[in-house]
N, C-alpha and C positions, 0 to 999 in steps of 0.2 A: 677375312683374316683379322682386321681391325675386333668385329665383334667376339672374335674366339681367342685374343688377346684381353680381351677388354673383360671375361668372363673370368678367364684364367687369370687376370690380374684379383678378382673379386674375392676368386674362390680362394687364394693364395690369402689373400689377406682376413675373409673368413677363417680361415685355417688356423691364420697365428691367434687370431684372437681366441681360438677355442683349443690351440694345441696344449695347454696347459692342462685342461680338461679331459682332452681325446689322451693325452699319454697317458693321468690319473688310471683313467677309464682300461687304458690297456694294461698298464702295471696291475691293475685290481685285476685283470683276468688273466694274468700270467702272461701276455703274448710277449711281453718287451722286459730284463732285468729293470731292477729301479737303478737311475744311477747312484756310484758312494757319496757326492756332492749331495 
């Protein structure tokens, strides 16, 4: 549990650091609208 916490905390924060990227990424391919902001 600890280590599948401990992954999931990684990956989460992985995440944020590249969600600006990975949204980019899906806006360029239509999956997601861009938001009006």
């Amino acid at each position: 549990l600890l280590d599948n916490d401990g992954n999931k905390e990684q990956s989460a924060r992985r995440l944020g650091v590249n969600s600006s990227t990975l949204y980019r990424k899906m806006v360029h391919l239509g999956l997601i609208e861009k938001s009006p902001s």
